[in-house]
C-alpha positions as CSV (number, residue, x, y, z in Angstrom):
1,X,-34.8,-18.5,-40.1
2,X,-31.4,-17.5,-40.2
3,X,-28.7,-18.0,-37.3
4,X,-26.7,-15.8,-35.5
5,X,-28.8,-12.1,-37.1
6,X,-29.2,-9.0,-35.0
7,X,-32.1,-7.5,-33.8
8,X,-31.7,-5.1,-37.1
9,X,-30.8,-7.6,-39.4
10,X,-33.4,-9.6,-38.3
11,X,-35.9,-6.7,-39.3
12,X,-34.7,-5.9,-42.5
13,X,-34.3,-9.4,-43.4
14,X,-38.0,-10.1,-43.0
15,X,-38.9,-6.8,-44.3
16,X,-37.6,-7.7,-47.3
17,X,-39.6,-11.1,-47.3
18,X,-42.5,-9.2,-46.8
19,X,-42.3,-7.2,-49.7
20,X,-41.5,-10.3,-51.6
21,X,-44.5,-11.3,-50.3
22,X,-43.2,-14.9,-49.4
23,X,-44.3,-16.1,-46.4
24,X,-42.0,-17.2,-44.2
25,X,-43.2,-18.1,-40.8
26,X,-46.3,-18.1,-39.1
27,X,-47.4,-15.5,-36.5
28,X,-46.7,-17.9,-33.5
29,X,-42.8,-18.5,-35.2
30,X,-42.4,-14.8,-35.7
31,X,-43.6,-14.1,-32.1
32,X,-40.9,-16.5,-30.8
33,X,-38.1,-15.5,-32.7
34,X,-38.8,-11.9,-32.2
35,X,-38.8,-12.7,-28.7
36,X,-35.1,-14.7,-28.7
37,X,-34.0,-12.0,-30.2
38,X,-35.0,-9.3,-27.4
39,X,-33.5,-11.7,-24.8
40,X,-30.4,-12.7,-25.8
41,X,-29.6,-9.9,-28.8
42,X,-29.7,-12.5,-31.8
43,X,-32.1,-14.2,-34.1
44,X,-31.0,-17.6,-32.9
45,X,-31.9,-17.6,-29.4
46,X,-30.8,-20.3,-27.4
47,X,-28.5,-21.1,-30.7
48,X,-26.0,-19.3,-29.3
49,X,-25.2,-21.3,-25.9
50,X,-22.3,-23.3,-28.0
51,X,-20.6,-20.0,-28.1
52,X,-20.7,-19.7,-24.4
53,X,-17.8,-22.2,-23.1
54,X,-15.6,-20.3,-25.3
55,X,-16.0,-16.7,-24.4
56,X,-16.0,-18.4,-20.8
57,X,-12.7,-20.2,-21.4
58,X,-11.3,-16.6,-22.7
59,X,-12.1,-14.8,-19.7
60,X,-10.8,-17.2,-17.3
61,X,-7.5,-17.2,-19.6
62,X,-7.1,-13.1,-19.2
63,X,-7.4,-13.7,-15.6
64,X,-5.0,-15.9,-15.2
65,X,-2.7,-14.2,-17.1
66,X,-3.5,-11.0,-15.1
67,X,-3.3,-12.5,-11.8
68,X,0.7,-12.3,-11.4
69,X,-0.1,-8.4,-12.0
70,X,-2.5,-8.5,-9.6
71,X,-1.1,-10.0,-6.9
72,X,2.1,-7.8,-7.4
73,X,-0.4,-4.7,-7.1
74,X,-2.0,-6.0,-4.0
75,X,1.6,-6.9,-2.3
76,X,2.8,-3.5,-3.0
77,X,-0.5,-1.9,-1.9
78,X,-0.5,-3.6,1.5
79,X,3.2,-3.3,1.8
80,X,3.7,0.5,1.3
81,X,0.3,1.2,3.5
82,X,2.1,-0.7,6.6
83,X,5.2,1.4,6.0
84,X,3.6,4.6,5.8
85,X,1.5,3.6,8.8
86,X,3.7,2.3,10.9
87,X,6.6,5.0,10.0
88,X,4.5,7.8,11.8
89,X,4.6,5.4,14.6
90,X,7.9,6.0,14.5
91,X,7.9,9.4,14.3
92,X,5.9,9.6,17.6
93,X,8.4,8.0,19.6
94,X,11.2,10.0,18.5
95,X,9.2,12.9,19.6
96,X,8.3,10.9,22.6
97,X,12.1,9.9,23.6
98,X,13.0,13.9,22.6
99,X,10.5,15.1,24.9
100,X,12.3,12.8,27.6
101,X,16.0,14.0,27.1
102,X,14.8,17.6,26.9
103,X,13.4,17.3,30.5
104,X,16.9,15.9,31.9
105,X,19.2,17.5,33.6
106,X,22.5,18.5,32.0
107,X,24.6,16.7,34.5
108,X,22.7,13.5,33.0
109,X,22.5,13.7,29.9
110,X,25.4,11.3,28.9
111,X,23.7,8.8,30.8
112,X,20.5,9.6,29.5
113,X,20.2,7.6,26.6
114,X,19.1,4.5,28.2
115,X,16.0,6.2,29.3
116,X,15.6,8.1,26.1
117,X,15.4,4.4,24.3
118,X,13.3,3.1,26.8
119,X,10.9,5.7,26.3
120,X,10.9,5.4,22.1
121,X,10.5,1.8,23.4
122,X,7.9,2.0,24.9
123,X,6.0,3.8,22.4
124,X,6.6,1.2,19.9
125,X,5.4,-1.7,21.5
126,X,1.8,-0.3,21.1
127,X,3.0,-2.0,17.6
128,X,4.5,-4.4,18.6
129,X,8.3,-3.1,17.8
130,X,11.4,-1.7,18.9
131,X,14.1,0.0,18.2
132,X,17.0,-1.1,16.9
133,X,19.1,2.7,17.3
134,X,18.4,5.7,19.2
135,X,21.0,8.6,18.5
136,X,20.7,11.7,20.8
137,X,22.4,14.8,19.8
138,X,23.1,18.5,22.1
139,X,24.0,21.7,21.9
140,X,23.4,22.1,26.1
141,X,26.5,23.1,27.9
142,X,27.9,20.4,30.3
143,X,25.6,17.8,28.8
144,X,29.1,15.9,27.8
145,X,29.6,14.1,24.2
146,X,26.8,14.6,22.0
147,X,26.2,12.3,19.9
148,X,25.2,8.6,22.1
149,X,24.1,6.5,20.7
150,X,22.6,3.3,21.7
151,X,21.7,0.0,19.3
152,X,23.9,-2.1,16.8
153,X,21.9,-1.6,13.8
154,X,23.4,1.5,11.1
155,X,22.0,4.3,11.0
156,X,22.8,7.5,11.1
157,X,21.0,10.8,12.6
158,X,19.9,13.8,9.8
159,X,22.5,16.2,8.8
160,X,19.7,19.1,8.4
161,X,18.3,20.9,9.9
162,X,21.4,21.6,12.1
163,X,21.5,21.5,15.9
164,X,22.2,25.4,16.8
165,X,25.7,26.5,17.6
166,X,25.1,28.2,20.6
167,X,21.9,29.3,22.3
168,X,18.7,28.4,22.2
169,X,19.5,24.8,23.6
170,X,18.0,21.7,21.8
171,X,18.1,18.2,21.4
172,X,17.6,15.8,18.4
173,X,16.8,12.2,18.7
174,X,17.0,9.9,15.9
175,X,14.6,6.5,16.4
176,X,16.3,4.0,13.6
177,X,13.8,1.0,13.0
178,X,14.6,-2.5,10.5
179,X,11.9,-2.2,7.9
180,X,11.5,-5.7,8.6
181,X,9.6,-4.9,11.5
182,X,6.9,-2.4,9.8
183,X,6.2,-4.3,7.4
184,X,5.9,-8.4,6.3
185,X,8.2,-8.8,3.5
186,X,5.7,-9.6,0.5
187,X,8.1,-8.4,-2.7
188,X,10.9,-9.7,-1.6
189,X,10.0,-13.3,-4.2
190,X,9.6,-9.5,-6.9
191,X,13.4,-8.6,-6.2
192,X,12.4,-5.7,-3.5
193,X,13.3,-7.1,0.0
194,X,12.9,-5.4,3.5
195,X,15.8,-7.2,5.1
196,X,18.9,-5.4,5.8
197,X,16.8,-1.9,5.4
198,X,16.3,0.9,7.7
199,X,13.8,3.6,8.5
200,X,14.5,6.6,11.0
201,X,12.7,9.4,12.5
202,X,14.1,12.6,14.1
203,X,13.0,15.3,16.2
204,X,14.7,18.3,16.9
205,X,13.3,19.7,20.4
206,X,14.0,22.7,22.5
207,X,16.0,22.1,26.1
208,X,13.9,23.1,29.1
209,X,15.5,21.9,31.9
């Protein structure tokens, strides 16, 4: 019998010997190829295992090709997860360490920003960071200089929205963080490196004291 036929060739082909009426193979033959071909989708049956190595050989040489792809996606994927993550720890702590300096008194609030940081502080090590630059920013009348800042890092508070001229009273604080610290730096080997980069968070809250 032929090699390599599909399950339609294979019909037509002995069709065709039929009408011919050779015969070609007995019933127990016919039985058995008919059956090859059901398994494994060609009249040769187990014929076809040669074949295998090879397609197996192609497939592992698409993967390995894809791989670098791969692992780029699943660096950038883990990356940019941790940074969005860990950012809106961030963002808590700002509101945290704005919370603070809005509860102190005006006479203090120069010297303030010790606590303020210690508070943003605080809220970070539940991630096991801190802060490199806390910024606070006034408009509260005998609150002193406005802005202090505290931490060597650069970074700079938001230029909007704008702290009011005059009344109501508010504060801003501006938690600045080293990317380093949110996230392991996986792309740096793909030209994208955390180091040297900041992140910062602001809060702009009313003064009640």
């Amino acid at each position: 019998m032929p090699n390599h036929l599909e399950r339609h060739e294979v019909c037509s082909w002995i069709s065709r010997a039929r009408d011919r009426n050779v015969r070609i193979v007995t019933q127990t033959q016919l039985i058995t190829a008919m059956r090859r071909v059901c398994r494994f989708g060609t009249s040769s049956g187990l014929h076809d295992q040669p074949d295998r190595p090879l397609r197996q050989a192609v497939v592992v040489v698409e993967l390995i090709l894809m791989m670098p792809v791969l692992l780029v996606f699943l660096a950038a994927l883990i990356e940019f997860g941790l940074i969005l993550a860990n950012t809106k720890v961030v963002a808590l702590a700002s509101r945290t360490a704005a919370k603070i300096a809005a509860e102190t008194p005006a006479s203090s609030l120069p010297f303030s920003i010790s606590t303020v940081r210690a508070g943003a502080n605080a809220v970070l090590a539940t991630a096991q960071m801190t802060s490199c630059r806390v910024i606070l920013e006034h408009n509260v009348p005998l609150g002193g200089a406005s802005p202090v800042i505290d931490g060597p890092c650069t970074c700079s508070a938001p230029s909007s929205p704008a702290l009011p001229g005059g009344s109501p009273n508010a504060v801003r604080v501006t938690v600045c963080m080293e990317l380093s610290q949110l996230t392991p730096n996986l792309l740096a080997a793909f030209g994208f490196s955390t180091t040297g980069r900041t992140v910062s968070e602001s809060t702009l809250y009313p003064y009640e004291n």
